[in-house]
C-alpha positions in Angstrom: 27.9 28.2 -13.8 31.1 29.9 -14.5 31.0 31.5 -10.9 31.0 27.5 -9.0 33.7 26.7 -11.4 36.0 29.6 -10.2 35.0 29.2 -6.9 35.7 25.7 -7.1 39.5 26.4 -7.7 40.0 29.1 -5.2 39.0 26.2 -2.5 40.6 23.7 -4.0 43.5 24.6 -1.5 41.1 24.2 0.8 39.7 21.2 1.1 38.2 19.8 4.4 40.8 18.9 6.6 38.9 15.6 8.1 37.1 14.1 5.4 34.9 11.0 6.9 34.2 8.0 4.8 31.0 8.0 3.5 29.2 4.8 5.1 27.5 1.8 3.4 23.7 2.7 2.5 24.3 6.3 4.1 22.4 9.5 2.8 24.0 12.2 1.2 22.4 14.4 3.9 23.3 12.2 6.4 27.6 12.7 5.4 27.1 15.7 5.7 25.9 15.8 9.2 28.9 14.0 10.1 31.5 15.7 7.9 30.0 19.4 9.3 30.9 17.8 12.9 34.3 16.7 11.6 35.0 20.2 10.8 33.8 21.9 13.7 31.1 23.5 11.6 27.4 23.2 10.5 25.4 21.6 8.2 23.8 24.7 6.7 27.3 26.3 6.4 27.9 23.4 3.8 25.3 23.4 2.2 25.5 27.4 1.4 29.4 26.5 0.4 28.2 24.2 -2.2 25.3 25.6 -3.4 23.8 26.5 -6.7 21.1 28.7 -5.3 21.7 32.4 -3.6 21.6 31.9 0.0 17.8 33.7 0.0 16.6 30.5 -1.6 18.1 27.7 0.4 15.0 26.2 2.2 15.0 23.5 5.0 11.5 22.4 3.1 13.6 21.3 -0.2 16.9 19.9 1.6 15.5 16.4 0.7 16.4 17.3 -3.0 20.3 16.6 -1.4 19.1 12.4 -1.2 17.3 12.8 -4.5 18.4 14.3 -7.2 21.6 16.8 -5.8 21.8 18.2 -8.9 19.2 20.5 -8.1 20.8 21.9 -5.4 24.5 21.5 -5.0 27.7 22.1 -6.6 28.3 17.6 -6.7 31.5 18.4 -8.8 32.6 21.0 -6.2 31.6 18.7 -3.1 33.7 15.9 -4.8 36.6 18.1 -4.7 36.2 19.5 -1.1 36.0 15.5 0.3 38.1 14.0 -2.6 34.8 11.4 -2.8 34.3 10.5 -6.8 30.9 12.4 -8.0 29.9 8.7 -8.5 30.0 7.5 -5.3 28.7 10.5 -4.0 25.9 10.4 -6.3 25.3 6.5 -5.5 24.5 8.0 -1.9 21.2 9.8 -3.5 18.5 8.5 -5.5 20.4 9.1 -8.7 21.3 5.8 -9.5 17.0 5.2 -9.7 16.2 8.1 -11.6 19.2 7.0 -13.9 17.9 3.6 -14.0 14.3 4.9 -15.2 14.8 7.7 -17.3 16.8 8.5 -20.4 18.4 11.8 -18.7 17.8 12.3 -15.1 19.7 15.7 -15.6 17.9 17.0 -18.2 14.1 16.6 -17.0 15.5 17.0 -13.3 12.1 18.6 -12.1 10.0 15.6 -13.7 12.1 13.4 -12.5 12.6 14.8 -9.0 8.6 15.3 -8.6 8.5 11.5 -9.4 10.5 10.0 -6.9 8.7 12.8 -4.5 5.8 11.3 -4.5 7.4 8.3 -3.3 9.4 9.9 -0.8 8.9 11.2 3.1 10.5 14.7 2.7 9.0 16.3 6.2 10.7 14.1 8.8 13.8 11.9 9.3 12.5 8.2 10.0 15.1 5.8 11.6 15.5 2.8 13.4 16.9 3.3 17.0 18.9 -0.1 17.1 20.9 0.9 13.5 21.5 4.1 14.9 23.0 2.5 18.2 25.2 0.4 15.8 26.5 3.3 13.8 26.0 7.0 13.2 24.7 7.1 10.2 20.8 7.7 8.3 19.9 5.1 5.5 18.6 6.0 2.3 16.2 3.7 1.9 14.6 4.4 5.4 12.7 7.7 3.9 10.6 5.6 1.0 7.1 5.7 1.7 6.7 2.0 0.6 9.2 0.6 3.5 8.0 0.8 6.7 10.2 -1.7 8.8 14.0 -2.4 9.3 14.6 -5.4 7.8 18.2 -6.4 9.9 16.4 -5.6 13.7 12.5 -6.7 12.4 11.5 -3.2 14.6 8.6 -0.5 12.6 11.1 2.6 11.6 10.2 5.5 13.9 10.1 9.6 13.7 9.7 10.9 17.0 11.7 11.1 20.5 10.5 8.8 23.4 11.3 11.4 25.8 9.3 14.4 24.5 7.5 13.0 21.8 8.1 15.2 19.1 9.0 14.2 15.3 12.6 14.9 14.1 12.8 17.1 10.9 14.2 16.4 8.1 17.7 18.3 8.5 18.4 20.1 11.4 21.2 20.8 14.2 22.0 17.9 16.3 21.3 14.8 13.9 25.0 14.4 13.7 24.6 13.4 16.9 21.3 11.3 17.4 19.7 13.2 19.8 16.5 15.2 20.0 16.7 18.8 18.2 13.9 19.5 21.0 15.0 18.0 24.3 18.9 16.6 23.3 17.6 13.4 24.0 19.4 9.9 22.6 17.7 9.0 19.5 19.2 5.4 19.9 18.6 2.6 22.1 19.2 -1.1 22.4 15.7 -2.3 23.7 13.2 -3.3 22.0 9.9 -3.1 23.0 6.5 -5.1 22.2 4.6 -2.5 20.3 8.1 -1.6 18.6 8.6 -5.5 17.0 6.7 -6.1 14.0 5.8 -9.0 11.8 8.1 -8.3 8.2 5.6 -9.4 6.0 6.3 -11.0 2.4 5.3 -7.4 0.8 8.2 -5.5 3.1 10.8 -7.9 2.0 9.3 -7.8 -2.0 9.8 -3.7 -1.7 12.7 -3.9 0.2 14.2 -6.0 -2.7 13.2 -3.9 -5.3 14.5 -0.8 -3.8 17.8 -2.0 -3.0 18.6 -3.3 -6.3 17.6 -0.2 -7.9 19.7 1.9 -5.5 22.9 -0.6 -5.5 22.3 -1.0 -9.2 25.1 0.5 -12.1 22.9 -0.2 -15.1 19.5 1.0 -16.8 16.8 -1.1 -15.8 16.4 -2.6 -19.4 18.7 -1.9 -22.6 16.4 0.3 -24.9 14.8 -1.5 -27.2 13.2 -1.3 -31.0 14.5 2.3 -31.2 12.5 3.1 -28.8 13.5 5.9 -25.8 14.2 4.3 -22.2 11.2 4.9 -20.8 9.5 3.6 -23.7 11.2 0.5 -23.6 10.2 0.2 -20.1 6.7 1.0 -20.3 6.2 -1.8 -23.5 8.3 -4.3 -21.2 6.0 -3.8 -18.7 3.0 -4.6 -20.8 4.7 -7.6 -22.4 5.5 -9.2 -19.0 1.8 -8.4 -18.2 0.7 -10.4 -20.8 2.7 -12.9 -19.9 4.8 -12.3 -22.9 1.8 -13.1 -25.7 2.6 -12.2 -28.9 -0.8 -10.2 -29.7 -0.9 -7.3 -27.8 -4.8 -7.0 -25.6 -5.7 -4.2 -22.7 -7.9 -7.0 -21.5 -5.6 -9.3 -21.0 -2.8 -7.2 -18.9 -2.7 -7.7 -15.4 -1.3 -6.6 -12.5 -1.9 -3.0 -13.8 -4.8 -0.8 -13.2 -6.9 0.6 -15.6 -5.4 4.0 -15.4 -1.9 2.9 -15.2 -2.3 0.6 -18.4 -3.5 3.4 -20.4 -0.4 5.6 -19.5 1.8 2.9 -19.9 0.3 2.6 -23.5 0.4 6.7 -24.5 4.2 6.4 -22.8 5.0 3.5 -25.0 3.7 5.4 -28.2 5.5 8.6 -27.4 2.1 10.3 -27.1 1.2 12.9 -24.3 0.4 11.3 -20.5 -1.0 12.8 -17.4 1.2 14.0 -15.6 0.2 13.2 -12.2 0.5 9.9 -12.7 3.4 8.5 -11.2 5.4 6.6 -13.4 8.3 5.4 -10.9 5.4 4.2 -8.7 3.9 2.1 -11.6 7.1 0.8 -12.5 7.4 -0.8 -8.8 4.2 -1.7 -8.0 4.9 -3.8 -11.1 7.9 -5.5 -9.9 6.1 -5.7 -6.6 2.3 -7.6 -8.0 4.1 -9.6 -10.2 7.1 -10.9 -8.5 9.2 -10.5 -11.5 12.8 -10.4 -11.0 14.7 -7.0 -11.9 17.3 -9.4 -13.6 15.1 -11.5 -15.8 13.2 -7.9 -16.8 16.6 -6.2 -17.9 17.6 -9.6 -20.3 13.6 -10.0 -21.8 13.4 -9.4 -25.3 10.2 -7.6 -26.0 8.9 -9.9 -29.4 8.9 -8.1 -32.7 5.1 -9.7 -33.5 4.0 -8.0 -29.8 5.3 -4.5 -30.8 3.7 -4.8 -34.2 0.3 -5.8 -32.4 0.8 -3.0 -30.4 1.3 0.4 -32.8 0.0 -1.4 -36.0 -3.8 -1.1 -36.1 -6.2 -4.0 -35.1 -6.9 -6.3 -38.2 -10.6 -6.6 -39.5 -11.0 -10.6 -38.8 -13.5 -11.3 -41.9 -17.1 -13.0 -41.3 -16.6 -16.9 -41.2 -19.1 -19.3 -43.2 -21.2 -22.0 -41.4 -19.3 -25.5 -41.2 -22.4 -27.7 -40.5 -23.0 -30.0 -43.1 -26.8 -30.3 -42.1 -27.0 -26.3 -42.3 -29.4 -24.8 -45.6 -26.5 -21.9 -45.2 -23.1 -23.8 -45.0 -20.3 -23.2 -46.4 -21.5 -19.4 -47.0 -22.1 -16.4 -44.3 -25.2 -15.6 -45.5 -26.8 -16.4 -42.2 -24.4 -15.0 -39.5 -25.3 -12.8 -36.9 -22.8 -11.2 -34.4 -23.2 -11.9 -30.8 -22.4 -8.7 -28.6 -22.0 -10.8 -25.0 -22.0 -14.5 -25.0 -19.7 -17.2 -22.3 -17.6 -18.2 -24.9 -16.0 -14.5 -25.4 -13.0 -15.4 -23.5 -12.2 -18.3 -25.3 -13.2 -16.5 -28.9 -13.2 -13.6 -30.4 -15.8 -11.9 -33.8 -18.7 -14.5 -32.2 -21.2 -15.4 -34.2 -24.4 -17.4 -34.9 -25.9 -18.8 -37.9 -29.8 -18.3 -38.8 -30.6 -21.2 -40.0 -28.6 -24.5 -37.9 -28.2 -22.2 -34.4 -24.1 -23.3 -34.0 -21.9 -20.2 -32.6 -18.9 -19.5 -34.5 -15.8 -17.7 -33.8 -12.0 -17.2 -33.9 -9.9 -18.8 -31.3 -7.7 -16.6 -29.7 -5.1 -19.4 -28.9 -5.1 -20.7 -32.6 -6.1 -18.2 -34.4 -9.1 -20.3 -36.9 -12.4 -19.8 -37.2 -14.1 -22.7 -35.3 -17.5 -23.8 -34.1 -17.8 -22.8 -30.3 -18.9 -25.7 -27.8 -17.5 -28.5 -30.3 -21.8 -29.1 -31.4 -20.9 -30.1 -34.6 -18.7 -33.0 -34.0 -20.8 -34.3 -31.5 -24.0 -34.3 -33.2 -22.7 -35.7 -36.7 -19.9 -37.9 -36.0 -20.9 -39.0 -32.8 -24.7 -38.9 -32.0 -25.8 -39.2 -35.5 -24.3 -42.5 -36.0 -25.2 -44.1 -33.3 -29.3 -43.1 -33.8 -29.2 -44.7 -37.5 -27.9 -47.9 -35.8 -31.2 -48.0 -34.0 -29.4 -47.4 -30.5 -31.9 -45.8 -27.5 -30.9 -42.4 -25.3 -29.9 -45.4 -22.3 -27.5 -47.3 -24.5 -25.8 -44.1 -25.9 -25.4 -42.9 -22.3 -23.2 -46.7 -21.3 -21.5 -45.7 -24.7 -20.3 -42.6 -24.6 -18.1 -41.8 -21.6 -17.8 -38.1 -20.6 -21.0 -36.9 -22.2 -23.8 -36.8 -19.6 -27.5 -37.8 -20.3 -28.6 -34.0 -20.1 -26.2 -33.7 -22.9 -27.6 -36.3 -24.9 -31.5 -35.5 -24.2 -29.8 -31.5 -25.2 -28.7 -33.0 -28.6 -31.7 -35.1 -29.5 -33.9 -32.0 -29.1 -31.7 -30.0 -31.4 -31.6 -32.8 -34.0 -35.2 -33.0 -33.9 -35.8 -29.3 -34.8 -33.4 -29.2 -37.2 -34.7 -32.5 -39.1 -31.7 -34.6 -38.8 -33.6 -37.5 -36.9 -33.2 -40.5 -39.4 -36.5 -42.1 -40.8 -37.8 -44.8 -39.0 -36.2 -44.4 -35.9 -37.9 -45.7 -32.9 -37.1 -44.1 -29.9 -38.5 -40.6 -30.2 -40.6 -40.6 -26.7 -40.6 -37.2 -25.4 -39.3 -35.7 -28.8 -42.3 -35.8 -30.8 -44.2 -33.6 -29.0 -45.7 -30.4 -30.7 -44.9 -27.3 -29.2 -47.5 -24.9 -27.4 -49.0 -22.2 -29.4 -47.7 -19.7 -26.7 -44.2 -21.0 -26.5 -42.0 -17.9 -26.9 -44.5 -16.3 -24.0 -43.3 -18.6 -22.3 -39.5 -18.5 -22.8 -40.2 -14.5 -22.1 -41.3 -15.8 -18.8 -38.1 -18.0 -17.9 -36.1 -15.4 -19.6 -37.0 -12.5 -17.2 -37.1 -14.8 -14.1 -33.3 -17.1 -14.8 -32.3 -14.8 -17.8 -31.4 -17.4 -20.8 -29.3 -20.2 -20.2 -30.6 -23.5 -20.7 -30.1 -24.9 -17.4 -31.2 -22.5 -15.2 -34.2 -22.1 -17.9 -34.9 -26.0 -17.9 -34.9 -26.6 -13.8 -37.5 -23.2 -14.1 -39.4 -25.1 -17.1 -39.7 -28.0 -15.1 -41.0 -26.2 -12.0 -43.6 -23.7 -13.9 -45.0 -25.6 -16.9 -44.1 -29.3 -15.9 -41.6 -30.1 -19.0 -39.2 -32.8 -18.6 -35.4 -32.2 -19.8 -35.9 -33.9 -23.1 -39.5 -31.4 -23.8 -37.4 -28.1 -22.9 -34.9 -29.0 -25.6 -37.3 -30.1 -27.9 -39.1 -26.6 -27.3 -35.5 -24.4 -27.0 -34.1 -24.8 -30.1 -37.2 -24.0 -32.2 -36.0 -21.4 -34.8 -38.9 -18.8 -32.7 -36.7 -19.3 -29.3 -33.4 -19.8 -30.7 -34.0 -16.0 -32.6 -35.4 -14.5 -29.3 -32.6 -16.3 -27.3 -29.6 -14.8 -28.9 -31.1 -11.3 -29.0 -31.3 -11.2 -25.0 -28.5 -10.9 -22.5 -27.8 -14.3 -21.0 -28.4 -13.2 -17.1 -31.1 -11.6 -16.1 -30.7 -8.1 -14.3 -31.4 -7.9 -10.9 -32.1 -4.6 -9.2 -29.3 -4.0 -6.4 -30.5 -4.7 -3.0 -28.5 -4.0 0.5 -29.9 -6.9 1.8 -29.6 -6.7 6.0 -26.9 -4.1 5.5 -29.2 -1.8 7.7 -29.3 -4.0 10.0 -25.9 -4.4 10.7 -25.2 -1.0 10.6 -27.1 -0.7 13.9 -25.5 -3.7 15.1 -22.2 -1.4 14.8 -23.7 1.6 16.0 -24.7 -0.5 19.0 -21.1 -2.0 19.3 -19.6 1.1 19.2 -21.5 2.5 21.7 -20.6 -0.5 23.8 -17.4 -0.4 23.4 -17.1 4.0 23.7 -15.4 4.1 20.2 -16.0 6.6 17.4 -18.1 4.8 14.3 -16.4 5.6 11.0 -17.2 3.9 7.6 -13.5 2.8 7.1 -14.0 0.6 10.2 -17.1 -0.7 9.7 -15.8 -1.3 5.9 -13.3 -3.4 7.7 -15.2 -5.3 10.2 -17.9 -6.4 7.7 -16.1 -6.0 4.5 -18.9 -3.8 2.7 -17.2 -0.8 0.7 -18.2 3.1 1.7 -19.3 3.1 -1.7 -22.0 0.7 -1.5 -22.9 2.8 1.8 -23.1 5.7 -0.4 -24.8 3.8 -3.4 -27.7 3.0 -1.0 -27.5 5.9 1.1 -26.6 4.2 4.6 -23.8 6.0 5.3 -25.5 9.3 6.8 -26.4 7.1 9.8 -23.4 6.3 10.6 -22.1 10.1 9.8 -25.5 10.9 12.1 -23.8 8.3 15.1 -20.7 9.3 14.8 -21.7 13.0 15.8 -23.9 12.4 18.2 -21.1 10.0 20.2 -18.5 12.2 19.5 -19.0 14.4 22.3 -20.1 11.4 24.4 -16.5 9.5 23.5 -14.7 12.4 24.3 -16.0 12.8 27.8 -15.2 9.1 28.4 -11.6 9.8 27.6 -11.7 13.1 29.2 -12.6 10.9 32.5 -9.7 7.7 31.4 -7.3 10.3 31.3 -7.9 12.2 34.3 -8.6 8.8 36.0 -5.4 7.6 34.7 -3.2 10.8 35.4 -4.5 10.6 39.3 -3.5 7.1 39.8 -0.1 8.1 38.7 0.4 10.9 40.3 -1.1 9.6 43.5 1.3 6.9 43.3 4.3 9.0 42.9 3.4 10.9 45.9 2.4 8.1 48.5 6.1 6.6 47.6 8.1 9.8 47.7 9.0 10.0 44.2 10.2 12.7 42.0 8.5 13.3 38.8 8.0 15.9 36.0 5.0 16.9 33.5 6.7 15.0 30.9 7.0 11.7 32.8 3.3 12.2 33.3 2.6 13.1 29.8 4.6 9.5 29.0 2.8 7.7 31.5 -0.6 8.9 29.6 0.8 8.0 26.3 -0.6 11.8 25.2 1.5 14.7 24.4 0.8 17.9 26.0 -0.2 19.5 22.6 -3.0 17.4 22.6 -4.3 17.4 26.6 -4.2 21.3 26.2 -6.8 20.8 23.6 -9.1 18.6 24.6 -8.2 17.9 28.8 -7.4 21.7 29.7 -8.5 21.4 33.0 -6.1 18.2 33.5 -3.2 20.4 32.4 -3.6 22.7 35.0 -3.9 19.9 37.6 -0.6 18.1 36.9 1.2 21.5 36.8 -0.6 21.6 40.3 0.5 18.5 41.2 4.0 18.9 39.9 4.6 21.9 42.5 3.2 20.1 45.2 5.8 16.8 44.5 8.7 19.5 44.1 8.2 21.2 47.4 7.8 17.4 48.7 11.1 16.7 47.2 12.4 19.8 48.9 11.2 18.6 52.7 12.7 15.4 51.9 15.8 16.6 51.4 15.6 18.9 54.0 15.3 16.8 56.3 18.2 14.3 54.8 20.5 17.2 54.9 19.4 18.1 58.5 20.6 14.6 59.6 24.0 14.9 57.9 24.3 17.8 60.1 23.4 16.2 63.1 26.0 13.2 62.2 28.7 15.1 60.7 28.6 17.4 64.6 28.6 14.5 66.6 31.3 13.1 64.6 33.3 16.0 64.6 33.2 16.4 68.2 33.4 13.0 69.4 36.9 13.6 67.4 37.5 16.6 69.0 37.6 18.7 65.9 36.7 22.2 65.7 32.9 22.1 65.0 32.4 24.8 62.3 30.2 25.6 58.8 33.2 24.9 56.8 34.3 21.8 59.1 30.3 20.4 58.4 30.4 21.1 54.3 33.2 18.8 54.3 32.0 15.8 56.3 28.7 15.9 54.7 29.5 17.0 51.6 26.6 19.7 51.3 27.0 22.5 49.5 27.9 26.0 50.6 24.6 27.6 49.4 22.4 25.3 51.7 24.8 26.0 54.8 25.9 30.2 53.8 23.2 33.2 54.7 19.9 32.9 56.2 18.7 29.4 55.3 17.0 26.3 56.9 20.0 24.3 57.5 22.1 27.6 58.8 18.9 28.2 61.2 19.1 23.9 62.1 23.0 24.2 62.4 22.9 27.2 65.3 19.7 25.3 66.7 21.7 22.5 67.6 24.7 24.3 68.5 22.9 26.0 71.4 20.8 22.4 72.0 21.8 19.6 74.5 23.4 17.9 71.8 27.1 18.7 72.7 26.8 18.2 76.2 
């Protein structure tokens, strides 16, 4: 480093003698374009002046570390001094101010840090939008982010290529001071916009657009570090937090907007423990901002909650077993009884489920209160509502006008459980329907409904009803026997059902058909997007080799089709040209195709050789054309000069006709036309 410093004072004497203002939202890279032109010198002749690598190592493939992270690559201090520009600002022309924003020391884990933003980044081509350009000479930063695809001021999709010769502008290269083509020198800029140019800015652009800006125009961290905890540590847990909707009980369950891999290297980020590495971190951090539609502002003032943080590196606490709280139960008041439940529908209301032997109530711990609680609210209803109301005398039809909000399924469900728990009170009349004894092959039975509806009660009761006859009020008198209850709770509540494609196969013809219809290439993307079944599923079932099989055998097919558009098309334009008389080149043919020549020489070779042919032939019609519009100026400017009796010679002609010496000087057409009507009748 000692060497930059000393060469920094030898040129400090000699610093640039026009030094351009750096321009609002304008690239490092881009500067330099324009203060190289300034100074009547290059681009690479800066860039070796200021660089911190030999000469033998400066690569046009890495001169996108210039917008990133300069510090890799150039003397900043030693720029500063050349342009007198403050490192600051210069640096707030990269990426610099992101990867400060997101990571404790840019500097110091420059390679991480660079790869990062990298991955984010289009490094092999400058992209641009022609009507900024036209405005003012200068590239944006934010234009090479993978994530933005428009230009938010003109509503036009940002471009890479020349509309005269089609090729894609490099990433630094001679010429891009000026906006023209490094191929062809053609303007890079325009003011018209065309159809296919204008594009819809959708809610997403502008939410990314946003986010970008405000992390490039922004002077702070994106969050204050937190609970002694590293920058990027306090970021990941923030991220988390605000995923939970800021809970105070840290759950990977509950996190949204994240995927599963991301939340997991969130988490080991957050701890401090190793992550993988090609896991982009910057591009989870925007995504972020992006799914959730959290503002940057609100994320940098957020307190991460003490009780959060603790849930999250503290280990989980062992919840104990709960007793049984129904008063009818042989087991309340003790957890003698309980049995955990592994997967049951009231999991994401409660946690630690569980169910008690003997009275059949699930139990758990809400995870909005915290307290052990019977799930379904069974107890309440059948004690201090149902209960009541039976030892009055009162009938299933009166309870129903009663008890508003609790339907007369529910009712028929609760008399049935009363009844095979003994809780009926003596002498009560109206037990039709409930009395019944139960068949000898009753859990046969239940296996039956079980493996056909899996085991909930309505789907099992509407199947009850259909197979064995039961009303509601028998199946509930039959389901909550201690046999079924037991057999219930040991069996997944849905039944498994093998996967079937359904008419999948079917419309997979139906597409190959289309596409032959329509002489376009089947793909499984496509048809993944026309019928909105994944590839996966394709390859689950082991449909996708037709299509793979159609796709080959209308490849050459499609390809002859367009081998015959394209000549078709190239004729009409060509013929065209030459019925009116007009000039035209193999590029104007290549435009008029929409193809570049890269790719007719590839697949059309024949039709390459035939516009070359054709090109010729419109040049030497150009040539007769002009022929015989010079011969005419002869004719005039003669007649002219003698009607005004001027000398009639060569010299006299070139400069009444104003054609050049060339055309008129040696053995030519036009000297042979000139002496031809010298000698003619014309004169005379």
């Amino acid at each position: 480093m000692t060497k930059f410093v000393h060469r920094a004072n030898e040129v400090m004497s000699e610093r640039y003698k026009i030094r351009p203002k750096i321009r609002e939202q304008e690239a490092l890279s881009s500067y330099l374009f324009r203060l190289a032109e300034a100074n009547g010198t290059n681009f690479l002749s800066i860039l070796i002046q200021i660089s911190t690598t030999k000469n033998s190592e400066i690569s046009a493939r890495r001169y996108y570390h210039i917008d990133i992270n300069p510090a890799k690559k150039i003397d900043i201090k030693l720029l500063s001094q050349l342009t007198c520009i403050s490192i600051e600002e210069l640096q707030n022309h990269t990426f610099f101010p992101v990867l400060k924003s997101v990571f404790e020391d840019p500097a110091q884990n420059a390679d991480q840090s660079t790869f990062q933003l990298g991955n984010l980044y289009v490094s092999q081509h400058r992209r641009f939008c022609r009507m900024c350009l036209k405005k003012e000479i200068k590239y944006h930063l934010i234009w090479q982010l993978k994530d933005i695809e428009v230009c938010v001021v003109h509503g036009v999709k940002l471009e890479n290529d020349c509309l005269h010769c089609g090729k894609i502008q490099p990433y630094s290269k001679a010429n891009m001071e000026y906006c023209t083509c490094i191929y062809c020198e053609s303007n890079l800029r325009t003011e018209n916009l065309t159809g296919s140019s204008i594009v819809h800015i959708d809610e997403n652009q502008l939410r990314l657009y946003e986010i970008w800006s405000y992390m490039l125009e922004s002077t702070k961290r994106l969050t204050p570090r937190q609970l002694s905890l590293s920058l990027e540590q306090t970021i990941a847990l923030k991220i988390l937090y605000l995923s939970q909707e800021e809970r105070l009980e840290y759950r990977f369950a509950s996190i949204r907007y994240l995927s599963g891999q991301e939340k997991v290297y969130l988490r080991n980020l957050a701890l401090g423990q190793k992550t993988d590495g090609r896991t982009s971190y910057l591009g989870i951090v925007i995504r972020f901002f992006r799914k959730s539609k959290i503002s940057l502002e609100y994320f940098h003032d957020v307190d991460v909650a003490s009780e959060y943080f603790q849930s999250f590196i503290g280990e989980k606490k062992t919840l104990e077993t709960g007793t049984c709280l129904a008063p009818w139960c042989h087991a309340a008041g003790t957890s003698n009884e309980m049995s955990m439940i592994q997967s049951f529908h009231g999991m994401d209301t409660h946690k630690n489920v569980y169910f008690c032997g003997k009275c059949f109530n699930t139990y758990g711990y809400s995870k909005s209160s915290g307290v052990w609680e019977d799930i379904g609210n069974r107890i309440h209803t059948v004690y201090n509502v149902i209960l009541p109301l039976m030892e009055q005398g009162l009938p299933r039809k009166r309870m129903i006008q009663l008890l508003d909000g609790i339907s007369a399924r529910k009712i028929s469900e609760m008399f049935g459980y009363m009844y095979c728990q003994n809780m009926i009170p003596k002498g009560y009349p109206h037990l039709k329907g409930v009395d019944k004894s139960p068949p000898n092959d009753l859990l046969s039975m239940f296996q039956l409904l079980k493996n056909q509806v899996g085991t909930y009660a309505y789907n099992m009761s509407f199947k009850a009803q259909e197979l064995f006859g039961w009303t509601v009020q028998e199946f509930f008198c039959y389901f909550y026997q201690s046999q079924v209850q037991h057999f219930i709770f040991n069996e997944p509540k849905r039944v498994k059902k093998p996967r079937i494609h359904k008419n999948v196969h079917g419309l997979i013809r139906e597409y190959i058909a289309e596409c032959e219809r329509e002489k376009k290439e089947c793909s499984t993307s496509d048809f993944e997007n026309n019928h909105g079944i994944p590839r996966h599923a394709l390859q689950y079932y082991g449909l996708h080799e037709e299509i793979a099989i159609a796709k080959e055998d209308q490849k050459e097919q499609i390809m002859q089709s367009r081998y015959e558009q394209f000549w078709e098309l190239t004729q009409m334009y060509v013929n065209n040209k030459l019925e009116c008389g007009e000039p035209f080149n193999r590029l104007d043919v290549y435009k008029a195709i929409n193809k570049r020549r890269k790719w007719i020489s590839e697949n059309c070779p024949d039709l390459i050789v035939w516009i070359n042919e054709q090109v010729i032939i419109s040049e030497e019609q150009q040539k007769k054309r002009q022929l015989k519009l010079d011969e005419r100026k002869i004719k005039e400017s003669i007649l002219f000069l003698n009607k005004n009796e001027i000398s009639i010679s060569k010299a006299s002609i070139m400069r009444v006709s104003g054609i050049a010496a060339i055309k008129l000087t040696g053995n030519t057409e036009l000297s042979d036309y000139y002496y031809h009507l010298l000698n003619s009748d014309l004169l005379k």
